[in-house]
Biopython code that builds the backbone (N, CA, C, O; Angstrom):
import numpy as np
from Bio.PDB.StructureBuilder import StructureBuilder

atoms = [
    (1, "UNK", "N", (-53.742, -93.727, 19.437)),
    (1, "UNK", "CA", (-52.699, -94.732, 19.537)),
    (1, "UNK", "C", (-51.609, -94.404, 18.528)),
    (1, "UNK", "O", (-51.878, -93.593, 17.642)),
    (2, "UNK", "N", (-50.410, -94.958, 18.583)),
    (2, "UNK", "CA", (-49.259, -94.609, 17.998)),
    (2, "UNK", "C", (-49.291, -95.312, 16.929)),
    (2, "UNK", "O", (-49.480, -96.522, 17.046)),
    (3, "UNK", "N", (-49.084, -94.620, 15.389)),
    (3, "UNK", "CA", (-49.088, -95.218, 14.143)),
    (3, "UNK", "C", (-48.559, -96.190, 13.937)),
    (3, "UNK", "O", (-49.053, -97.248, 13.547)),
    (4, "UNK", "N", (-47.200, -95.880, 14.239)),
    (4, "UNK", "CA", (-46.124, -96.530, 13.795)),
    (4, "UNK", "C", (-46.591, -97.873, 14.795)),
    (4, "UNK", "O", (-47.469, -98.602, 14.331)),
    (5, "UNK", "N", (-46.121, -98.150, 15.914)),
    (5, "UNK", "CA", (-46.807, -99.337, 16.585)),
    (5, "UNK", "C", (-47.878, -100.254, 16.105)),
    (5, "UNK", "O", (-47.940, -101.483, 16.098)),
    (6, "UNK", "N", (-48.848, -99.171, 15.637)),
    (6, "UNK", "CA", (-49.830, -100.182, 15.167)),
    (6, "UNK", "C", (-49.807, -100.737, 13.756)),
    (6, "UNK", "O", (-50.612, -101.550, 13.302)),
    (7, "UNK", "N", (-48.705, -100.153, 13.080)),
    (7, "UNK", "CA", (-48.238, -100.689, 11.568)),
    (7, "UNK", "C", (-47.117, -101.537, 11.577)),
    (7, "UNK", "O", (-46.872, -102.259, 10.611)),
    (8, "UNK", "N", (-46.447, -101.513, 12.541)),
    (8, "UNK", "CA", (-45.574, -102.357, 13.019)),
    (8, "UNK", "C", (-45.616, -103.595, 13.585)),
    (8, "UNK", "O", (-44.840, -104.537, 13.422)),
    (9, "UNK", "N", (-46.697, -103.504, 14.341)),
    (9, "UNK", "CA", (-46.906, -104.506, 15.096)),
    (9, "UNK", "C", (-46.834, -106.202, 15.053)),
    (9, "UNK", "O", (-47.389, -106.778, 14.117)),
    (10, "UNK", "N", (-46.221, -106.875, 15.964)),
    (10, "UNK", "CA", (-46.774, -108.028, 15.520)),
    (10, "UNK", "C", (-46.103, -108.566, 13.798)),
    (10, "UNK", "O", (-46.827, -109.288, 13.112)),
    (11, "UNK", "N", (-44.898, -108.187, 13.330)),
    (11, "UNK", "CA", (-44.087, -107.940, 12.414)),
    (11, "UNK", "C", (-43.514, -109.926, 12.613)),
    (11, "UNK", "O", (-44.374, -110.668, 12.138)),
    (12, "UNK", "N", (-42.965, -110.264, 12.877)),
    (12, "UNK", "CA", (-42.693, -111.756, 13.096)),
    (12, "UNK", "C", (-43.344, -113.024, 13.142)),
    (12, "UNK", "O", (-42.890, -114.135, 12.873)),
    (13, "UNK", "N", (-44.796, -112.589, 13.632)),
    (13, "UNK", "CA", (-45.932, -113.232, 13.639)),
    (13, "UNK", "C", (-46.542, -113.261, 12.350)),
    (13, "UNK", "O", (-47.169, -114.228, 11.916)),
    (14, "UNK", "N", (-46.243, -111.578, 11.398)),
    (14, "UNK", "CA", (-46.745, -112.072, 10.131)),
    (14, "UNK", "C", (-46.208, -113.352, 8.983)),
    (14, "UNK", "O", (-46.768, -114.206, 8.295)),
    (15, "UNK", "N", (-44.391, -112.777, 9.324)),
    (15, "UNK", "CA", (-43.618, -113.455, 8.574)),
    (15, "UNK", "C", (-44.007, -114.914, 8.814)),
    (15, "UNK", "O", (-44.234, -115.749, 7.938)),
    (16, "UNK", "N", (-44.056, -115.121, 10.344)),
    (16, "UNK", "CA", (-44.254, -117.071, 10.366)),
    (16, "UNK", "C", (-45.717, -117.345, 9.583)),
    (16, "UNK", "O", (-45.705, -118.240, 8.738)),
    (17, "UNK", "N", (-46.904, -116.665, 9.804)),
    (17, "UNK", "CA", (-47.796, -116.894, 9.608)),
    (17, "UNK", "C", (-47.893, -117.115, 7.886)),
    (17, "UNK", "O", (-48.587, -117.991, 7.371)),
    (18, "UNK", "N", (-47.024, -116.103, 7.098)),
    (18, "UNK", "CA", (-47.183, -116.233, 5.805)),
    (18, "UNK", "C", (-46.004, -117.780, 5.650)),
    (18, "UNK", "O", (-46.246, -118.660, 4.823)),
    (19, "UNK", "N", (-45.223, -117.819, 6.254)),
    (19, "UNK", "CA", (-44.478, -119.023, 5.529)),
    (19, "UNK", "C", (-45.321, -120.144, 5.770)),
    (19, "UNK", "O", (-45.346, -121.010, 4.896)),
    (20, "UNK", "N", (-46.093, -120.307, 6.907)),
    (20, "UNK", "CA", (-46.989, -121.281, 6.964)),
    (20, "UNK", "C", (-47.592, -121.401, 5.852)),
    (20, "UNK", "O", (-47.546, -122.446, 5.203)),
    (21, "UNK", "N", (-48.249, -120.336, 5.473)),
    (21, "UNK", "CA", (-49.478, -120.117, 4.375)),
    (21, "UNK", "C", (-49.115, -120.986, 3.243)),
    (21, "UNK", "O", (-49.636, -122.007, 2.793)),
    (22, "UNK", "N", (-47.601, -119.990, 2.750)),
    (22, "UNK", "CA", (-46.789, -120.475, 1.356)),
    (22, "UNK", "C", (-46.802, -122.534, 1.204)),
    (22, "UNK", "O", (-47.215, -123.470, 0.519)),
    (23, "UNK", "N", (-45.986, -122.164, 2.462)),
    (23, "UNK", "CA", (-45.740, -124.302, 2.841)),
    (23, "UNK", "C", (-47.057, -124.867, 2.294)),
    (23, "UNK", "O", (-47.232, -125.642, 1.354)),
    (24, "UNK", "N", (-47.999, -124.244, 3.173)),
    (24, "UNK", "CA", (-49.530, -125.079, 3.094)),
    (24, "UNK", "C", (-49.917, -125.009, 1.326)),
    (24, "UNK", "O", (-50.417, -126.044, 0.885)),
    (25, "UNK", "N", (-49.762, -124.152, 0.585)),
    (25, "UNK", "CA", (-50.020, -124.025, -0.932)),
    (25, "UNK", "C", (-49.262, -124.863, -1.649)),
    (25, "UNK", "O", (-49.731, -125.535, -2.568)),
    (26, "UNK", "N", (-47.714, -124.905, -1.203)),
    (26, "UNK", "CA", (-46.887, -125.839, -1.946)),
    (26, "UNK", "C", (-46.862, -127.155, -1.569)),
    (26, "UNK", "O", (-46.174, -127.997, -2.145)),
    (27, "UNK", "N", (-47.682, -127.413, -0.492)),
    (27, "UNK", "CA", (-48.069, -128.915, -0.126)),
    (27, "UNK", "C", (-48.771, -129.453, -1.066)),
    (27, "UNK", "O", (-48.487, -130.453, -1.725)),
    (28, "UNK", "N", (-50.323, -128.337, -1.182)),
    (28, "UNK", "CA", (-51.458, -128.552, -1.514)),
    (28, "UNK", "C", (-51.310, -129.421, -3.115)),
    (28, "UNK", "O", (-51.857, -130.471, -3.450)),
    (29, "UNK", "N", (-50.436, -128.606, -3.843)),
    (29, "UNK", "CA", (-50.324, -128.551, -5.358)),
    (29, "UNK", "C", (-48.990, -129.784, -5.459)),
    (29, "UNK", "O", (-48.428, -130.079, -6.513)),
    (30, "UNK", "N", (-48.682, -130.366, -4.145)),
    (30, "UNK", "CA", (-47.481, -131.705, -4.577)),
    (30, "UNK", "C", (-46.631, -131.155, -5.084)),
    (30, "UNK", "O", (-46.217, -131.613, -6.149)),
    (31, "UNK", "N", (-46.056, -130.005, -4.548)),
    (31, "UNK", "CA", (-44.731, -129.505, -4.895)),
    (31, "UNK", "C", (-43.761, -129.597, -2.898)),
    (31, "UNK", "O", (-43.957, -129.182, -1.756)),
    (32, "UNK", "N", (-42.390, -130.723, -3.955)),
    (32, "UNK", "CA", (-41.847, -130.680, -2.595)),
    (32, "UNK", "C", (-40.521, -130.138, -2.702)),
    (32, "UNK", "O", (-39.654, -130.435, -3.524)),
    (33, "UNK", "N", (-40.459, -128.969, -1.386)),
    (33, "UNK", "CA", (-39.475, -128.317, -1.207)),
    (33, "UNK", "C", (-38.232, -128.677, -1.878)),
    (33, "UNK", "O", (-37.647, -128.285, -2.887)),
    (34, "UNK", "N", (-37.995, -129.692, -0.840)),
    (34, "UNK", "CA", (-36.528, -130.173, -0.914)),
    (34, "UNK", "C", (-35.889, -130.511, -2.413)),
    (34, "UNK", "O", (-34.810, -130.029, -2.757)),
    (35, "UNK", "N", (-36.407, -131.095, -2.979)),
    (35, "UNK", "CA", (-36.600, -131.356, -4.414)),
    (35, "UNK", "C", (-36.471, -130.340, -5.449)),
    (35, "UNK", "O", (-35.839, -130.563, -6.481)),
    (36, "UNK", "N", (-36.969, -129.387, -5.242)),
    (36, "UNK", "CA", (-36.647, -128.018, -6.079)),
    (36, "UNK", "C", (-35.246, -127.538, -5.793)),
    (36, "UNK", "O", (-34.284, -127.317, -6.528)),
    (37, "UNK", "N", (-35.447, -127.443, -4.424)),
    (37, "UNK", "CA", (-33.912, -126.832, -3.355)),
    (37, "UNK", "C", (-32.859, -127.544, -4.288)),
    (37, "UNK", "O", (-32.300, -126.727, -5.020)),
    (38, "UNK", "N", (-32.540, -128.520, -4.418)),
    (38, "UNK", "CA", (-31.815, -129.303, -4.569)),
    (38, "UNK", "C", (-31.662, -129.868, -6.281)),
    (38, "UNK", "O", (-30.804, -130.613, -6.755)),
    (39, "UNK", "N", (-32.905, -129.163, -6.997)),
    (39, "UNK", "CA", (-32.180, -129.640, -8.316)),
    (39, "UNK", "C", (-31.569, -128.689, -8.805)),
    (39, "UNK", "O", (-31.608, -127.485, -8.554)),
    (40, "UNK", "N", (-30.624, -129.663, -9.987)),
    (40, "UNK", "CA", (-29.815, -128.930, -10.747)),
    (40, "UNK", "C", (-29.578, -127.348, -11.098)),
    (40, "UNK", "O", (-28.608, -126.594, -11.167)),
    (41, "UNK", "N", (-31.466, -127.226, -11.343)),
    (41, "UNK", "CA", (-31.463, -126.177, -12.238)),
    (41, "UNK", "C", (-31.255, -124.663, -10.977)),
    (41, "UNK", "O", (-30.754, -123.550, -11.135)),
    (42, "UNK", "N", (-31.870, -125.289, -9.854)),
    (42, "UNK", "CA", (-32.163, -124.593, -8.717)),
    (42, "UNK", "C", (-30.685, -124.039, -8.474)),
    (42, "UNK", "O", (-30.464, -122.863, -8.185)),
    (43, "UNK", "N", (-29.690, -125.021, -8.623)),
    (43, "UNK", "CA", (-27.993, -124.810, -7.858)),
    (43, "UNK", "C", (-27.580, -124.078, -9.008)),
    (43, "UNK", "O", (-26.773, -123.160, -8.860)),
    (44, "UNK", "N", (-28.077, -124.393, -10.258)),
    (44, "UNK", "CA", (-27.430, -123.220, -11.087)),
    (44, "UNK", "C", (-27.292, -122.073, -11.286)),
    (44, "UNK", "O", (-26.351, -121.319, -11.535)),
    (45, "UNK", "N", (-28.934, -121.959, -11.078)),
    (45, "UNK", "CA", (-29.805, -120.439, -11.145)),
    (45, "UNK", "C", (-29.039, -119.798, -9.512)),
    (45, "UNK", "O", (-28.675, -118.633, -9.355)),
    (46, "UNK", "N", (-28.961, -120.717, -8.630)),
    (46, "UNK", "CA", (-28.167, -120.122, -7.246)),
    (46, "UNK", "C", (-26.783, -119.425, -7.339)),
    (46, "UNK", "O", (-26.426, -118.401, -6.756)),
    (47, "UNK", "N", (-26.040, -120.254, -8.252)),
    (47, "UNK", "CA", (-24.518, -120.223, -8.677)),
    (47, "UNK", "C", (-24.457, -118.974, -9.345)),
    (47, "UNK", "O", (-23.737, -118.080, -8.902)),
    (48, "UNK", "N", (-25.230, -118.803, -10.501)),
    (48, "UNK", "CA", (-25.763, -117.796, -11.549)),
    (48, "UNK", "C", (-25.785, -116.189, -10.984)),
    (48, "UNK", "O", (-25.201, -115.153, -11.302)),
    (49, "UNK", "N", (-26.955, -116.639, -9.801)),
    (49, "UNK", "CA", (-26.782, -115.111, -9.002)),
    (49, "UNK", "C", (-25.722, -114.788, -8.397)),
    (49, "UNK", "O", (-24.919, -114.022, -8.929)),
    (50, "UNK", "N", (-25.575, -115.165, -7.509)),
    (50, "UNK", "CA", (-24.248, -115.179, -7.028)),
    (50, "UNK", "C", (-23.066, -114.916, -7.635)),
    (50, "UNK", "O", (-22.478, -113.924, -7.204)),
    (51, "UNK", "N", (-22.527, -115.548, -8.551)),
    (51, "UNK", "CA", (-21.614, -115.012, -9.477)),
    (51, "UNK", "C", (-21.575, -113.393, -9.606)),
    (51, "UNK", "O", (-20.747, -112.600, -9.157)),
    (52, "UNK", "N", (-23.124, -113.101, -10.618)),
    (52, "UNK", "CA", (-23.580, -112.231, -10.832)),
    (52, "UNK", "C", (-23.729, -110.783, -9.858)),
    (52, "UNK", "O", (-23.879, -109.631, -10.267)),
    (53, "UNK", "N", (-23.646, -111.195, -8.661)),
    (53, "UNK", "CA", (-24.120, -110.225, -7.944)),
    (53, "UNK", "C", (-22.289, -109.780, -7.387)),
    (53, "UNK", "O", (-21.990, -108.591, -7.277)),
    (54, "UNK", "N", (-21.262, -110.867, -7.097)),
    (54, "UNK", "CA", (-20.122, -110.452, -7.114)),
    (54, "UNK", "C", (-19.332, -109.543, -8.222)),
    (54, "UNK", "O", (-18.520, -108.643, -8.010)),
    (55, "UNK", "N", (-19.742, -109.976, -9.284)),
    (55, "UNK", "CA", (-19.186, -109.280, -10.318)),
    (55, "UNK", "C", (-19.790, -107.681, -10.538)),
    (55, "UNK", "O", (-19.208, -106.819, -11.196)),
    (56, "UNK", "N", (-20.809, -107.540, -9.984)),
    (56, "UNK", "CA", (-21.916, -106.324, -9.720)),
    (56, "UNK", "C", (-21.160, -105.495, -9.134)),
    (56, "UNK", "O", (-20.718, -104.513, -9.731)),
    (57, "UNK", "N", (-20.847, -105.794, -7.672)),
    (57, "UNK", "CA", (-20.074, -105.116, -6.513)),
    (57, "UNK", "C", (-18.938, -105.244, -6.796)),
    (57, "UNK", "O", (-18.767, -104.164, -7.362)),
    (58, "UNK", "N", (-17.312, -106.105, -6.881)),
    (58, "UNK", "CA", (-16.450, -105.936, -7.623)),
    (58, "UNK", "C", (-16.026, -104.905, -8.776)),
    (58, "UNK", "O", (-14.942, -104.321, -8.793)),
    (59, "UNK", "N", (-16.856, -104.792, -9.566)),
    (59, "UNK", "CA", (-16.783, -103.555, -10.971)),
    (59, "UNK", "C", (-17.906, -102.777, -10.443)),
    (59, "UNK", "O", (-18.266, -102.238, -11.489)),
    (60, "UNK", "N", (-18.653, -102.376, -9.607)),
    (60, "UNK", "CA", (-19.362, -101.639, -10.079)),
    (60, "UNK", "C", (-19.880, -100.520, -8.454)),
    (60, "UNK", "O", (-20.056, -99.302, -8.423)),
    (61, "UNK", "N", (-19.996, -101.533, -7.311)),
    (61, "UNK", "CA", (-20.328, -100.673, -6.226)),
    (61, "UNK", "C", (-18.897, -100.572, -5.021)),
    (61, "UNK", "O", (-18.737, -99.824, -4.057)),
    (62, "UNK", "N", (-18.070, -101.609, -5.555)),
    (62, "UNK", "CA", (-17.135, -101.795, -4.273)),
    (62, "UNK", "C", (-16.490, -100.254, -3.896)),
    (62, "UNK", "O", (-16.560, -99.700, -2.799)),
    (63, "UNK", "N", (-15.873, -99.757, -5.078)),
    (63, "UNK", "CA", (-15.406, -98.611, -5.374)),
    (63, "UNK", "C", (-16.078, -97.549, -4.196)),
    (63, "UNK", "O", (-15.703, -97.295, -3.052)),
    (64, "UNK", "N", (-17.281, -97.031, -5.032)),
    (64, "UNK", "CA", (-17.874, -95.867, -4.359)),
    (64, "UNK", "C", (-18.539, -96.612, -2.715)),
    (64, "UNK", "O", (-18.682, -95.933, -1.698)),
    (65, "UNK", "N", (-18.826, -97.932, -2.797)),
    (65, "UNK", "CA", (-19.336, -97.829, -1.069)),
    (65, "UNK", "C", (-18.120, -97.841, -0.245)),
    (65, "UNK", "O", (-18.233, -97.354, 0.879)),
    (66, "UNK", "N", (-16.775, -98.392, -0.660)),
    (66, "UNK", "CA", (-15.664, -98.352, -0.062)),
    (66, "UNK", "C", (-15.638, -96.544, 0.603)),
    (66, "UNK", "O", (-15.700, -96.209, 1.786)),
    (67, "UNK", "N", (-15.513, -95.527, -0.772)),
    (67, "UNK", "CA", (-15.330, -94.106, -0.119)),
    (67, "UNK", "C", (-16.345, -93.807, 0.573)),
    (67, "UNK", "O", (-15.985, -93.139, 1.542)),
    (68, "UNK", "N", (-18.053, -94.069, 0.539)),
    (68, "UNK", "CA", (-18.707, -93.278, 0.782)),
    (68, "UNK", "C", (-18.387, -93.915, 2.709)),
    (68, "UNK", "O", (-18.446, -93.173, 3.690)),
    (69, "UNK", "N", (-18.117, -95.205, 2.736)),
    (69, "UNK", "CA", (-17.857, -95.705, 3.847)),
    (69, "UNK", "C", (-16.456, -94.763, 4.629)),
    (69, "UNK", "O", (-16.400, -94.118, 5.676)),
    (70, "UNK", "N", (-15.814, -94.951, 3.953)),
    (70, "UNK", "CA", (-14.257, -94.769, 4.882)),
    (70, "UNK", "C", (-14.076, -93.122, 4.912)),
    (70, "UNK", "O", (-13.527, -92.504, 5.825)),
    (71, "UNK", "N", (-14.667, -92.532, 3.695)),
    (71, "UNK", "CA", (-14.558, -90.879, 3.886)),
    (71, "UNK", "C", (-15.980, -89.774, 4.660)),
    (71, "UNK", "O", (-16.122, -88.726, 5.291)),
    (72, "UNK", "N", (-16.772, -90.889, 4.068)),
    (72, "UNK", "CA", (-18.013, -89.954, 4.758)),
    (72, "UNK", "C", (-18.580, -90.903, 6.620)),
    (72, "UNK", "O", (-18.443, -90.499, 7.775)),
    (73, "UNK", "N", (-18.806, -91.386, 6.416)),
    (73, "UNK", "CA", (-19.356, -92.505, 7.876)),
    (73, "UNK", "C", (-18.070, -92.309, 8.907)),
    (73, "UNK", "O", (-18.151, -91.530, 9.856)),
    (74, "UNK", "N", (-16.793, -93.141, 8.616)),
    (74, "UNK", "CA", (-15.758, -93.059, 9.264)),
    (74, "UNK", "C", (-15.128, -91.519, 9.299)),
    (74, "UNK", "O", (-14.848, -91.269, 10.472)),
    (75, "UNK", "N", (-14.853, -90.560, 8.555)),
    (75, "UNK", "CA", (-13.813, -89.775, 8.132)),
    (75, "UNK", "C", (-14.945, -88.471, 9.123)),
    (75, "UNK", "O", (-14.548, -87.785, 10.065)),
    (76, "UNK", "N", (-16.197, -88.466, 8.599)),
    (76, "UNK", "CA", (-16.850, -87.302, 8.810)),
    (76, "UNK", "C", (-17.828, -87.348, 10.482)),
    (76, "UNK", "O", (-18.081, -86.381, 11.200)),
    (77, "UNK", "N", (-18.251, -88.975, 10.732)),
    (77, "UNK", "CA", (-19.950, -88.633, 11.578)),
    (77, "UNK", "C", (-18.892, -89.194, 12.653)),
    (77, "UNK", "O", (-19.003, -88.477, 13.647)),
    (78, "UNK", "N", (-17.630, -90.463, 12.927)),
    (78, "UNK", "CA", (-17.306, -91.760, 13.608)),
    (78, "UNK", "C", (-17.050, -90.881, 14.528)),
    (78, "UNK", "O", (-17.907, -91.055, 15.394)),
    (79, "UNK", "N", (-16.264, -89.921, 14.875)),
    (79, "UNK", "CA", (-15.571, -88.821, 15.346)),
    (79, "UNK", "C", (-16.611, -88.667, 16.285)),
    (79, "UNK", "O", (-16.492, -89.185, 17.396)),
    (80, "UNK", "N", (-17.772, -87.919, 15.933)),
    (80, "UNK", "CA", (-18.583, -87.165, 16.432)),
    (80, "UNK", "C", (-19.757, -87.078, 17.299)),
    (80, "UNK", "O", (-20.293, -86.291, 18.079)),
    (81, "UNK", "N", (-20.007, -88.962, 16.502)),
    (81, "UNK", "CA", (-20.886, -90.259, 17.109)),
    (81, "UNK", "C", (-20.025, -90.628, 18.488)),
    (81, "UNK", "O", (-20.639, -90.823, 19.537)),
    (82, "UNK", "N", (-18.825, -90.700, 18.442)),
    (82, "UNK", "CA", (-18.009, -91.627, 19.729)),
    (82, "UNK", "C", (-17.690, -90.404, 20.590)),
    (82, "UNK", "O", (-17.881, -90.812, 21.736)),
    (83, "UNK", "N", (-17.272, -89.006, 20.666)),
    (83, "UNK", "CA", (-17.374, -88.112, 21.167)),
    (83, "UNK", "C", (-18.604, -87.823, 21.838)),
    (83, "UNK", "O", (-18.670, -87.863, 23.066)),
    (84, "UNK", "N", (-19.557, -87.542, 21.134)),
    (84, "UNK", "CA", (-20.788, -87.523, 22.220)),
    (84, "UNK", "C", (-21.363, -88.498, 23.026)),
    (84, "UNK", "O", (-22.231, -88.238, 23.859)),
    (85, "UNK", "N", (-20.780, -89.951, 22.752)),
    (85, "UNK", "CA", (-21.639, -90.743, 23.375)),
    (85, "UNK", "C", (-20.910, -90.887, 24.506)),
    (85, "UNK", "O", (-21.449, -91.348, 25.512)),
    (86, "UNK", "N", (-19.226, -90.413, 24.502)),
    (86, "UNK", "CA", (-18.643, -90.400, 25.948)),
    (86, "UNK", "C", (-18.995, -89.255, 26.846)),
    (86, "UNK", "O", (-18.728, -89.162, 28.045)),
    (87, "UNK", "N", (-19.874, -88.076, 25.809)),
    (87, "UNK", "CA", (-20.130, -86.984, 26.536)),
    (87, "UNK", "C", (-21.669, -87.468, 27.251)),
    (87, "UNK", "O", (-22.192, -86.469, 27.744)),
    (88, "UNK", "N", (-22.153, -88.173, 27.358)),
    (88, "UNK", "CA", (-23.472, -88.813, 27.699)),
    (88, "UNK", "C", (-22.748, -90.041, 29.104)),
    (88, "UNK", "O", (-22.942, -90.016, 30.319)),
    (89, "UNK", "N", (-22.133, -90.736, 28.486)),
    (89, "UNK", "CA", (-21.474, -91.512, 29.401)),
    (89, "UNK", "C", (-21.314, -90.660, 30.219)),
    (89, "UNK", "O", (-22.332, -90.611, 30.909)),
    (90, "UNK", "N", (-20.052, -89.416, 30.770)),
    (90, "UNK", "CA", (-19.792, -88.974, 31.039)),
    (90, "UNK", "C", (-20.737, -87.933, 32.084)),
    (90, "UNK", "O", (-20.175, -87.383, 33.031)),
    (91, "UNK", "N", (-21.975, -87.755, 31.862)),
    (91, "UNK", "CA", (-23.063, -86.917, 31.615)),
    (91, "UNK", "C", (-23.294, -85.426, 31.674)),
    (91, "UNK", "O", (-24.036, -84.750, 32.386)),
    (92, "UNK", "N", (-22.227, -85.034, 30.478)),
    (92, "UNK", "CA", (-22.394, -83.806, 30.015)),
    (92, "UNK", "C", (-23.490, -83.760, 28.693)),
    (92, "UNK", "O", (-24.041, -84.708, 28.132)),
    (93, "UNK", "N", (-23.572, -82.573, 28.469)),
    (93, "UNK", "CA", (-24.160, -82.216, 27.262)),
    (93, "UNK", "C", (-23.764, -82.601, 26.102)),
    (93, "UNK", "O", (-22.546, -82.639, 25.926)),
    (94, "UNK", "N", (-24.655, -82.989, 25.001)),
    (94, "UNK", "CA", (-23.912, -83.323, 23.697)),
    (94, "UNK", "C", (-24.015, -82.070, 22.872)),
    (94, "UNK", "O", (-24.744, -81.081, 22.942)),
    (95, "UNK", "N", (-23.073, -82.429, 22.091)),
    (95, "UNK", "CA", (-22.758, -81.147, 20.881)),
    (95, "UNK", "C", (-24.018, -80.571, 20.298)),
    (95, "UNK", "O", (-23.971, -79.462, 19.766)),
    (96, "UNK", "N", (-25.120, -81.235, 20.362)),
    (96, "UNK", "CA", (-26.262, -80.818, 19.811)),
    (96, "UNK", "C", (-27.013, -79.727, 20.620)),
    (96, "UNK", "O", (-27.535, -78.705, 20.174)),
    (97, "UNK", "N", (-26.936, -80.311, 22.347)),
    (97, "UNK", "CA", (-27.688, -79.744, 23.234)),
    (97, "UNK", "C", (-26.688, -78.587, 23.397)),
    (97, "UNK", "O", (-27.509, -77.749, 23.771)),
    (98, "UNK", "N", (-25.412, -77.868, 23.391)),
    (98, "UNK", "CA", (-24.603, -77.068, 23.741)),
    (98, "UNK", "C", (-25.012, -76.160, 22.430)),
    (98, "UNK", "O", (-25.359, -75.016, 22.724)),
    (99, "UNK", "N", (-25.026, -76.465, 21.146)),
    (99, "UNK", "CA", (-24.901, -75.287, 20.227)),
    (99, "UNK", "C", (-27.048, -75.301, 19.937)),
    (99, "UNK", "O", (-27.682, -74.817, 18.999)),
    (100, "UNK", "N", (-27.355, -75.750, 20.675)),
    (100, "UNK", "CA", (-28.766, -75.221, 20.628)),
    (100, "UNK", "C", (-29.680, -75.149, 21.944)),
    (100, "UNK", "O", (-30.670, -75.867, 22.085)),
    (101, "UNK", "N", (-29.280, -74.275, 22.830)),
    (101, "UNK", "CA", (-29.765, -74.366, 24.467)),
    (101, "UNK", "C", (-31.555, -74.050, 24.124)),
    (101, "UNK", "O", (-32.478, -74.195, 24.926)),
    (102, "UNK", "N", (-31.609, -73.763, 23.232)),
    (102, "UNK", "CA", (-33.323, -73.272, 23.220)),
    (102, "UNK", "C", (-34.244, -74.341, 22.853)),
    (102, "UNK", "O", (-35.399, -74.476, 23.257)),
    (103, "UNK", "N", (-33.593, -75.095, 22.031)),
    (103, "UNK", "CA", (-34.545, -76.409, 21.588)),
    (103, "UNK", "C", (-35.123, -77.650, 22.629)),
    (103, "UNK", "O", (-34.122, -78.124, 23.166)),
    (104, "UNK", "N", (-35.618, -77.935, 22.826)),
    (104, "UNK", "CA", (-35.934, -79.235, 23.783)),
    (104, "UNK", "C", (-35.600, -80.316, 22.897)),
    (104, "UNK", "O", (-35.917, -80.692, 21.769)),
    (105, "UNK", "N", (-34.618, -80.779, 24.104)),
    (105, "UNK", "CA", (-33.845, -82.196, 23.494)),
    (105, "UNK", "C", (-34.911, -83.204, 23.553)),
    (105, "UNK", "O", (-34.691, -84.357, 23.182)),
]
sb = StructureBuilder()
sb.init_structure("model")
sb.init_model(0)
sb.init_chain("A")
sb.init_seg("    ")
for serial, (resi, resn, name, xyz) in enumerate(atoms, 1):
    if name == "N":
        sb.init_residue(resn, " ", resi, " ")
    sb.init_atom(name, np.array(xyz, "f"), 0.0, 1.0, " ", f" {name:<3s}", serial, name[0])
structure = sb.get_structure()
């Protein structure tokens, strides 16, 4: 059977199943959601990150994901990605299958 499938599997079912779990623990112990959600300290510590994580990207990643975006993704693959996929549309060969006739696509 296929690895990946079977490590995969059923991926959504875990997630609900664990939030159930979590809920059911924070019931158990009289801790209520909403109440945490909603205090002070909770909106601060929220505010806190947030801030924090703008000021992160602003000074620190906007810069380089801006180039690695607009010079490498756009500048270098966008071209090459939208070219072959009209060559498929189209149903010719893609650039891959033309400069390598020996490989099995």
């Amino acid at each position: 059977m296929n690895k990946l499938y079977t490590t995969r599997g059923f991926g959504i079912l875990k997630i609900i199943f664990w939030i159930a779990i979590i809920i059911l623990v924070l019931s158990y112990f009289k801790i209520n959601i909403r109440d945490v959600v909603e205090s002070p300290e909770t909106q601060e510590n929220v505010q806190y990150v947030t801030d924090s994580s703008k000021t992160v990207w602003e000074r620190y990643l906007e810069e380089p994901a801006g180039y690695v975006w607009n010079t490498i993704i756009v500048g270098l693959l966008w071209e090459a990605f939208i070219n072959n996929l009209e060559r498929v549309r189209d149903g010719k060969p893609t650039e891959f299958e033309e400069a390598s006739p020996g490989l099995p696509a």
